[in-house]
C-alpha positions as protocol buffer text, in pm:
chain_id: "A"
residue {
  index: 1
  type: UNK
  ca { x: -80 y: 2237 z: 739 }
}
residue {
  index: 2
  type: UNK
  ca { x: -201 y: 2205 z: 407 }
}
residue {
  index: 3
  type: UNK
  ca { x: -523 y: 2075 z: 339 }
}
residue {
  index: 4
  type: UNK
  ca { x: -684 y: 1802 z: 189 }
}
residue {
  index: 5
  type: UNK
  ca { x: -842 y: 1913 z: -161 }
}
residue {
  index: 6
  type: UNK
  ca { x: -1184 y: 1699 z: -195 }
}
residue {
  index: 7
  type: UNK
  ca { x: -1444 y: 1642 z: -470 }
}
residue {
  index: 8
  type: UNK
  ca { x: -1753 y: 1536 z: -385 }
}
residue {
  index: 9
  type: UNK
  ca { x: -2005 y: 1321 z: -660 }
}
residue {
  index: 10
  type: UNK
  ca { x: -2390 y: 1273 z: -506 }
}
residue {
  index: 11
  type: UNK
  ca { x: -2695 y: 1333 z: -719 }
}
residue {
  index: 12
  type: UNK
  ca { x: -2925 y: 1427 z: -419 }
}
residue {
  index: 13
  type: UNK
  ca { x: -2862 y: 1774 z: -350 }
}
residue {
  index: 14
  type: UNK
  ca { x: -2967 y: 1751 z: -4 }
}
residue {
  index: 15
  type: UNK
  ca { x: -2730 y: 1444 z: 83 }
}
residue {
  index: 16
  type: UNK
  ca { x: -2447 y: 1657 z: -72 }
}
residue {
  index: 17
  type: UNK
  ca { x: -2473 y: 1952 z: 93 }
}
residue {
  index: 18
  type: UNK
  ca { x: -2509 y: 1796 z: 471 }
}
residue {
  index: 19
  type: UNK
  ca { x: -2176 y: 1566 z: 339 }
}
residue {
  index: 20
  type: UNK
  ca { x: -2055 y: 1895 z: 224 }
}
residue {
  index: 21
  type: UNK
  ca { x: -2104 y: 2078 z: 583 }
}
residue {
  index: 22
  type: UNK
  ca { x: -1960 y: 1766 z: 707 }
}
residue {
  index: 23
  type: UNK
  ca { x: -1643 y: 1776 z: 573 }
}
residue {
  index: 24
  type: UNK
  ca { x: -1602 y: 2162 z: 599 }
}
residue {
  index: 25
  type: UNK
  ca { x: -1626 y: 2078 z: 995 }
}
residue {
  index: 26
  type: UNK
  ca { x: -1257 y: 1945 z: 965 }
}
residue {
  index: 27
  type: UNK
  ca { x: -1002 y: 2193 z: 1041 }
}
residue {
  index: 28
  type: UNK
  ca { x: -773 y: 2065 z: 705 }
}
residue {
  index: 29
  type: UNK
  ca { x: -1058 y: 1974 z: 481 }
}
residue {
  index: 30
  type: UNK
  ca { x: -1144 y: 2181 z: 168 }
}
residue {
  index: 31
  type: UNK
  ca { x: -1432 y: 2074 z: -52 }
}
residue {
  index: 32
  type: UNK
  ca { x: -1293 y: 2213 z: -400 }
}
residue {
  index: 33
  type: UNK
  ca { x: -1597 y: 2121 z: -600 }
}
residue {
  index: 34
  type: UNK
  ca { x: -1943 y: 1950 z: -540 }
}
residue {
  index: 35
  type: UNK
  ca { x: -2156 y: 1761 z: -824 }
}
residue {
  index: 36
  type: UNK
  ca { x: -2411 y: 1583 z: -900 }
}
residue {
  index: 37
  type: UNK
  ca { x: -2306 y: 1336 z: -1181 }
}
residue {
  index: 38
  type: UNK
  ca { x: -2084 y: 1103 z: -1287 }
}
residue {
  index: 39
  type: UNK
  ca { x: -1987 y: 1227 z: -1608 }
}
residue {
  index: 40
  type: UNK
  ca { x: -1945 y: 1588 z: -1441 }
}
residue {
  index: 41
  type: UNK
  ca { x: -1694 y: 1377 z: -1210 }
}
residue {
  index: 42
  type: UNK
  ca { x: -1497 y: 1288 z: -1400 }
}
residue {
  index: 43
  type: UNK
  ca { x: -1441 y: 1633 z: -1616 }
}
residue {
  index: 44
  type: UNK
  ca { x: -1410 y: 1810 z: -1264 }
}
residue {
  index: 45
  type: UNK
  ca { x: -1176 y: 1561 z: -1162 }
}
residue {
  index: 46
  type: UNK
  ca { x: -938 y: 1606 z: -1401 }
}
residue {
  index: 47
  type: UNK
  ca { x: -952 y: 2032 z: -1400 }
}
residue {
  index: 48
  type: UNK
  ca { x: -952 y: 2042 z: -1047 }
}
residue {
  index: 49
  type: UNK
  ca { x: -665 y: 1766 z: -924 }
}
residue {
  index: 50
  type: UNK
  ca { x: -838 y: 1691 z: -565 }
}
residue {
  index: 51
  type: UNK
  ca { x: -622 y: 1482 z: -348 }
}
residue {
  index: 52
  type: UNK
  ca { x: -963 y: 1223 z: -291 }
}
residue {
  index: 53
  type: UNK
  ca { x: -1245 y: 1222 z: -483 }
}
residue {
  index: 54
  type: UNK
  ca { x: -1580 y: 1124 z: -284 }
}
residue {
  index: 55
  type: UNK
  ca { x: -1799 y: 918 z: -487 }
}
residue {
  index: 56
  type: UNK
  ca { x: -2185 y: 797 z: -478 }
}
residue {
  index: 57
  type: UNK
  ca { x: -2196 y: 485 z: -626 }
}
residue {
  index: 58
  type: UNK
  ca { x: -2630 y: 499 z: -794 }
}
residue {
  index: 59
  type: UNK
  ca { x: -2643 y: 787 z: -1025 }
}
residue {
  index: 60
  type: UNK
  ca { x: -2840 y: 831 z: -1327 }
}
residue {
  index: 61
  type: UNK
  ca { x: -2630 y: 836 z: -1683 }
}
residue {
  index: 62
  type: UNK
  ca { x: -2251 y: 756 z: -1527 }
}
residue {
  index: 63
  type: UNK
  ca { x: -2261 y: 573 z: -1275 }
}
residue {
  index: 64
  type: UNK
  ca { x: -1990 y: 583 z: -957 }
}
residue {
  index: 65
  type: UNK
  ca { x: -1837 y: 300 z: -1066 }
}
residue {
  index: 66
  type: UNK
  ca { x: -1772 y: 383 z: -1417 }
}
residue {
  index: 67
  type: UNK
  ca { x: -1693 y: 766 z: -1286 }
}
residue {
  index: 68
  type: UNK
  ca { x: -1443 y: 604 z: -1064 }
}
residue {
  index: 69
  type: UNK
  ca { x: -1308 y: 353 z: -1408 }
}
residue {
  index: 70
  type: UNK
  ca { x: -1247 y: 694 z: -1617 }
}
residue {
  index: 71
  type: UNK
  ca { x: -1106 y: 896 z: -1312 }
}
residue {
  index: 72
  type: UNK
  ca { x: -854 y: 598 z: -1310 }
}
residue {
  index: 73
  type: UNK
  ca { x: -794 y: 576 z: -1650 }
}
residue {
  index: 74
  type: UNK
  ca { x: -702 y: 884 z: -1692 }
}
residue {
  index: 75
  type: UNK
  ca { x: -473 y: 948 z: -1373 }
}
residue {
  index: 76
  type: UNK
  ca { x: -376 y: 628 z: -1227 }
}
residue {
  index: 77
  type: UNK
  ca { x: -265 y: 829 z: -938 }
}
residue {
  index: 78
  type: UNK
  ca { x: -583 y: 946 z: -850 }
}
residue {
  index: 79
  type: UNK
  ca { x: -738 y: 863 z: -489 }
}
residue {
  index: 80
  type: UNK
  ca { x: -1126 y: 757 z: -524 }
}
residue {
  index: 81
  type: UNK
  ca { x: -1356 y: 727 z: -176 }
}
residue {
  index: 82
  type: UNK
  ca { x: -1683 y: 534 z: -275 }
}
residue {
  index: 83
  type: UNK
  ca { x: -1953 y: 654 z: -3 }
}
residue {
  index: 84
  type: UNK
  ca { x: -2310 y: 457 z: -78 }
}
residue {
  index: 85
  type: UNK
  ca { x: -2545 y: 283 z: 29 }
}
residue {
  index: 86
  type: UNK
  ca { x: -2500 y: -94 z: -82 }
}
residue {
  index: 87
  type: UNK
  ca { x: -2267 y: -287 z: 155 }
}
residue {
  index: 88
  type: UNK
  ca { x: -2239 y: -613 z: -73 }
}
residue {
  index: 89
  type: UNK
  ca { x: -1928 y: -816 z: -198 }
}
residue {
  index: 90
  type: UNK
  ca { x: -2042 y: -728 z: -493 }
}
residue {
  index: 91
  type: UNK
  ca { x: -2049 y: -375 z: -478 }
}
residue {
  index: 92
  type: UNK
  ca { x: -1713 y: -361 z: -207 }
}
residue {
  index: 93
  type: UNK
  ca { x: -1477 y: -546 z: -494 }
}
residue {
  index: 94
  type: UNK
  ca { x: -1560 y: -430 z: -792 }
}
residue {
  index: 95
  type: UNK
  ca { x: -1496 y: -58 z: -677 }
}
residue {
  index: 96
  type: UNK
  ca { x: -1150 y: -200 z: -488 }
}
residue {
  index: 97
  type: UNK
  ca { x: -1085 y: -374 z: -855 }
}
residue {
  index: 98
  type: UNK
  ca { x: -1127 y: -49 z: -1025 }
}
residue {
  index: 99
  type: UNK
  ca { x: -929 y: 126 z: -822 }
}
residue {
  index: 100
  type: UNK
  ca { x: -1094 y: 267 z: -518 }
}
residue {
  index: 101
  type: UNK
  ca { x: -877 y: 355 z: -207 }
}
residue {
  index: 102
  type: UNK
  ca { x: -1205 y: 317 z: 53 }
}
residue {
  index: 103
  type: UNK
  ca { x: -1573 y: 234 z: 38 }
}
residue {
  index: 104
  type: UNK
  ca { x: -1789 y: 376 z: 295 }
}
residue {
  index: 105
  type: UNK
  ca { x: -2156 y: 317 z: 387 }
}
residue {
  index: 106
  type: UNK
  ca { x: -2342 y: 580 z: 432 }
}
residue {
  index: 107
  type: UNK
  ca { x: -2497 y: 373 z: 732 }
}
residue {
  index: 108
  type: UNK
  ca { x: -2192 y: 451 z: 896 }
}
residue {
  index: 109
  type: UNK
  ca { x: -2062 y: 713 z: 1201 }
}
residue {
  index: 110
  type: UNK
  ca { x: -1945 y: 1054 z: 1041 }
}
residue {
  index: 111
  type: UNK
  ca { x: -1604 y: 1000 z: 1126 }
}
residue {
  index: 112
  type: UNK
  ca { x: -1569 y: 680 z: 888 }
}
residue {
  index: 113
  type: UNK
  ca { x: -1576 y: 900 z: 623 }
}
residue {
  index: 114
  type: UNK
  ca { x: -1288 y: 1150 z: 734 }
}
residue {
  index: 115
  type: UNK
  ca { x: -1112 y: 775 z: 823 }
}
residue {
  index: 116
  type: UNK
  ca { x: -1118 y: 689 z: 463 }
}
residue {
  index: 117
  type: UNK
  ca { x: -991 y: 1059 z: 295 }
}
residue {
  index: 118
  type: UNK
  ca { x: -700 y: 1025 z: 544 }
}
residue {
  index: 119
  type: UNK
  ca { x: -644 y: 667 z: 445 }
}
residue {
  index: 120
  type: UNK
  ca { x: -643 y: 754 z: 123 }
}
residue {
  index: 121
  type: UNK
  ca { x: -416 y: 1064 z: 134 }
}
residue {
  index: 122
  type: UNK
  ca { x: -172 y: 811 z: 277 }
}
residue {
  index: 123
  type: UNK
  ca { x: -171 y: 559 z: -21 }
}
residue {
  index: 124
  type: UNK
  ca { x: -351 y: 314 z: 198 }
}
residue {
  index: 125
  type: UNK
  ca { x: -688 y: 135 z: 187 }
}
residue {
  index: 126
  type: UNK
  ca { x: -989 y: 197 z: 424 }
}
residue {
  index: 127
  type: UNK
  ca { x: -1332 y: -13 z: 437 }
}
residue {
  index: 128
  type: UNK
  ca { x: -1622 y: 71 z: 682 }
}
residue {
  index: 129
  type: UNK
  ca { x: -1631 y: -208 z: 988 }
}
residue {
  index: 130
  type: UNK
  ca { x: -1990 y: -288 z: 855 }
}
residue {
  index: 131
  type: UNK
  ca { x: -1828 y: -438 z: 552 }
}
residue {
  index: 132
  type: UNK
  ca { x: -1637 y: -815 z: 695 }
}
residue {
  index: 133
  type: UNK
  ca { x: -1368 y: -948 z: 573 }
}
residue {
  index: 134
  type: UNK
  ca { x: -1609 y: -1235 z: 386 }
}
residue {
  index: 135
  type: UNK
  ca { x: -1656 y: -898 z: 139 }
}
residue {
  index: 136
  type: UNK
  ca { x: -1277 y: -956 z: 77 }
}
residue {
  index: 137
  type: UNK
  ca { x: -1259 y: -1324 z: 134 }
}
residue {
  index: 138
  type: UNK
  ca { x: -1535 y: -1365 z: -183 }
}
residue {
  index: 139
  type: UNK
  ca { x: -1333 y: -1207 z: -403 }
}
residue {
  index: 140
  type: UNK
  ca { x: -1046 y: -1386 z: -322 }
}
residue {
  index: 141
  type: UNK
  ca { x: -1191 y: -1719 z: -362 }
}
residue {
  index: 142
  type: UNK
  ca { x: -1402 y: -1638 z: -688 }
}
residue {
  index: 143
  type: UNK
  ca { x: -1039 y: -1521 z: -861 }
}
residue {
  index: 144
  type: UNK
  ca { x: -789 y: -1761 z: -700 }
}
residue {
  index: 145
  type: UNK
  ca { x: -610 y: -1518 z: -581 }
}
residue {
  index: 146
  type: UNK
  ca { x: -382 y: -1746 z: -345 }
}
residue {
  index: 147
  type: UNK
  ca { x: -257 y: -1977 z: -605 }
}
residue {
  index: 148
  type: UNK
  ca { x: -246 y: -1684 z: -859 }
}
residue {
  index: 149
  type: UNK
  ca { x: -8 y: -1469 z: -670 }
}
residue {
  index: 150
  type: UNK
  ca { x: 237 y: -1767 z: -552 }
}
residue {
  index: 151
  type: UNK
  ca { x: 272 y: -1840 z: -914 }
}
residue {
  index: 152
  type: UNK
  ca { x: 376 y: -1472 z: -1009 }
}
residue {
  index: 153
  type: UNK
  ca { x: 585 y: -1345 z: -709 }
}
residue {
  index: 154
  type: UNK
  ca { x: 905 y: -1461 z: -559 }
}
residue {
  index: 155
  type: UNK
  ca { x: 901 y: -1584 z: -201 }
}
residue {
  index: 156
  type: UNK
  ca { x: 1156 y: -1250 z: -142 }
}
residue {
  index: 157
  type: UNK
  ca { x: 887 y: -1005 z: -343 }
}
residue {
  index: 158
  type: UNK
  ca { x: 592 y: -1177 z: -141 }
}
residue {
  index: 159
  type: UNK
  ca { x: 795 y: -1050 z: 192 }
}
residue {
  index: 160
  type: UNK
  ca { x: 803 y: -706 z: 76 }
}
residue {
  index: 161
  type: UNK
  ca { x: 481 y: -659 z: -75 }
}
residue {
  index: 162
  type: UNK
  ca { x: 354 y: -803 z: 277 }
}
residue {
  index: 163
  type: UNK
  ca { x: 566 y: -549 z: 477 }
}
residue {
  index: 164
  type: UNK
  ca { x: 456 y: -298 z: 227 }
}
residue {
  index: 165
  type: UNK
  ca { x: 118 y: -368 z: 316 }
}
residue {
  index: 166
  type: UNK
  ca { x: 150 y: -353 z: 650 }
}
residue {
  index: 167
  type: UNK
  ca { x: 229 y: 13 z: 621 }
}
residue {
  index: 168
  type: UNK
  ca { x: 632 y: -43 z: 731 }
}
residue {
  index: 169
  type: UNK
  ca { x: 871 y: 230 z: 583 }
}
residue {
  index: 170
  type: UNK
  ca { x: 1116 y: 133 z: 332 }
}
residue {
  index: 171
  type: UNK
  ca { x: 1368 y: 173 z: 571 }
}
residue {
  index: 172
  type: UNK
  ca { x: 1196 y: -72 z: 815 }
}
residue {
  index: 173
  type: UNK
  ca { x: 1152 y: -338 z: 543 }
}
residue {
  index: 174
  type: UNK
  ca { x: 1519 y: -278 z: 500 }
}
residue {
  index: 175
  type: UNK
  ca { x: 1569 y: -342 z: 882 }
}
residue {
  index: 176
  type: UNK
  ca { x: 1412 y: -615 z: 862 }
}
residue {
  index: 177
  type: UNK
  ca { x: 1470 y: -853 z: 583 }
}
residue {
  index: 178
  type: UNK
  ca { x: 1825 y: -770 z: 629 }
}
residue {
  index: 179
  type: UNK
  ca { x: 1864 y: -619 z: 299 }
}
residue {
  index: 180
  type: UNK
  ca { x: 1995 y: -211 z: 155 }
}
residue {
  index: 181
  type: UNK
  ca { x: 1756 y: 45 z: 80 }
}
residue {
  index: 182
  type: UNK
  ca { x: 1840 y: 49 z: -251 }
}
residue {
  index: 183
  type: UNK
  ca { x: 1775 y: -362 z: -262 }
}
residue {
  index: 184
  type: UNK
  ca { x: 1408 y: -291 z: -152 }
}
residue {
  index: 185
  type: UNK
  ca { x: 1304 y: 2 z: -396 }
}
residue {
  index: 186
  type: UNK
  ca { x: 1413 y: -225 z: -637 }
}
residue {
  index: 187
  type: UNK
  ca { x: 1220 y: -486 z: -505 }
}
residue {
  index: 188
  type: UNK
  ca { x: 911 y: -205 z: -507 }
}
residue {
  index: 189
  type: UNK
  ca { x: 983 y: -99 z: -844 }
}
residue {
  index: 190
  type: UNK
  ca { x: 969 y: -521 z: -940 }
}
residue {
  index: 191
  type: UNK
  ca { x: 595 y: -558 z: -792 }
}
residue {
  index: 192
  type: UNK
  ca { x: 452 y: -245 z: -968 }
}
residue {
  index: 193
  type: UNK
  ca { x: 582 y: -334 z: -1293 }
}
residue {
  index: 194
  type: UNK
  ca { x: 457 y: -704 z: -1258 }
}
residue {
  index: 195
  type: UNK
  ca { x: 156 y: -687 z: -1099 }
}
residue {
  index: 196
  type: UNK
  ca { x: 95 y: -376 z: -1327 }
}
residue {
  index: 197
  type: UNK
  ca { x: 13 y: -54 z: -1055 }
}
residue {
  index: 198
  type: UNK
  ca { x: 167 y: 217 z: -1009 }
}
residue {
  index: 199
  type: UNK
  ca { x: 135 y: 353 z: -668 }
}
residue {
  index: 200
  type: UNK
  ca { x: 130 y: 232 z: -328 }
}
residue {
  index: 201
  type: UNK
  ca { x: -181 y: 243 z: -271 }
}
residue {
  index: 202
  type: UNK
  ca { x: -219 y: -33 z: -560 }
}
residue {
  index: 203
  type: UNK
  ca { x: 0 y: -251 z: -413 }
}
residue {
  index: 204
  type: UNK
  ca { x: -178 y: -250 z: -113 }
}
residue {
  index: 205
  type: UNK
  ca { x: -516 y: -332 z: -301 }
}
residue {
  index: 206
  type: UNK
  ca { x: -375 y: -624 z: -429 }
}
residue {
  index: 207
  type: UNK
  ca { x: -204 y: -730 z: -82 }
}
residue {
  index: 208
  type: UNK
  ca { x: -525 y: -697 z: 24 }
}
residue {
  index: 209
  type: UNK
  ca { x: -759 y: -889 z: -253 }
}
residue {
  index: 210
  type: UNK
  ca { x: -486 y: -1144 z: -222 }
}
residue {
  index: 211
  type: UNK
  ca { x: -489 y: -1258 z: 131 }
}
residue {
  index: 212
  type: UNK
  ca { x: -151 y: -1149 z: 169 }
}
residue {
  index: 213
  type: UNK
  ca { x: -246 y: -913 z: 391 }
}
residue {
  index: 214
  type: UNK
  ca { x: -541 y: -862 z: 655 }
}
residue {
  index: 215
  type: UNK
  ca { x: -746 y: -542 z: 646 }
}
């Protein structure tokens, strides 16, 4: 099996190294690199390729956040895990605007954490429980997302960004709308280019911040 490459980003030492022995307890888990800043991130980041980048959000200089906006900006396929300590909206939708694949509170059970790295290996999206679907549901309402996306998507592309969501293969979504293979890639290929992402993993994001799919 190959293993999952991780980066870890934590300015206290002592919280990164128990993460660290954490995360070296999974049998397909390799911790590639360890640091304790932001801008160090985001140089590491882009030497060392990890499939999932852990991230502390508070850190003196760069913070997560903007760690996790360069990380982005520079490989949009990158796969960012925020682990902190602030469960707000606030906190929760900003780092799912700019790009995150999970956010995890560090309140949380150990295996949250290894929950999220899988999640995001698999181009999906992962929140702790602690954080409710209001975190979502605030977002949604302060953008307005649900009149916003029925003005931009066809009632066909809102299908298969929904299915796509929900984690169904493309051969599934094929099975089910009735339509080819072919017929839904293109549909795929129609929602990245419009709703400007360019992974999976984005279009679930915006399923998500949307409402047009639950967590």
């Amino acid at each position: 099996m190959k293993p999952i490459r991780i980066l870890l980003v934590d300015d206290h030492h002592l919280v990164r190294a128990g993460i660290c022995a954490l995360l070296r307890e999974v049998a397909d888990f390799t911790v590639v690199g360890d640091v304790g800043s932001g801008e160090e991130s985001v140089r590491l980041a882009a030497e060392l390729l990890p499939d999932v980048t852990v991230m502390d959000i508070a850190m003196p200089g760069v913070t997560g956040l903007q760690a996790l906006e360069r990380i982005r900006e520079r490989d949009p396929q990158a796969k960012v895990v925020i682990l902190s300590v602030h469960g707000t909206e606030e906190h929760a939708s900003t780092a799912l605007r700019l790009g995150a694949c999970g956010y995890v509170l560090k309140r949380g059970a150990p295996h949250e954490l290894e929950l999220a790295i899988r999640a995001a290996v698999n181009n999906e999206i992962w929140l702790s429980p602690a954080i409710s679907r209001e975190v979502v549901a605030a977002y949604i309402a302060r953008v307005g997302g649900l009149d916003r996306h029925k003005s931009i998507l066809t009632s066909r592309q809102h299908e298969v960004l929904k299915l796509i969501a929900e984690g169904r293969r493309t051969k599934e979504i094929a099975f089910s709308l009735g339509i080819s293979v072919k017929t839904v890639e293109t549909y795929r290929a129609q929602l990245m280019n419009k709703l400007g992402v360019d992974d999976i993993a984005g279009l679930v994001r915006y399923a998500i911040l949307q409402g047009i799919a639950e967590l």
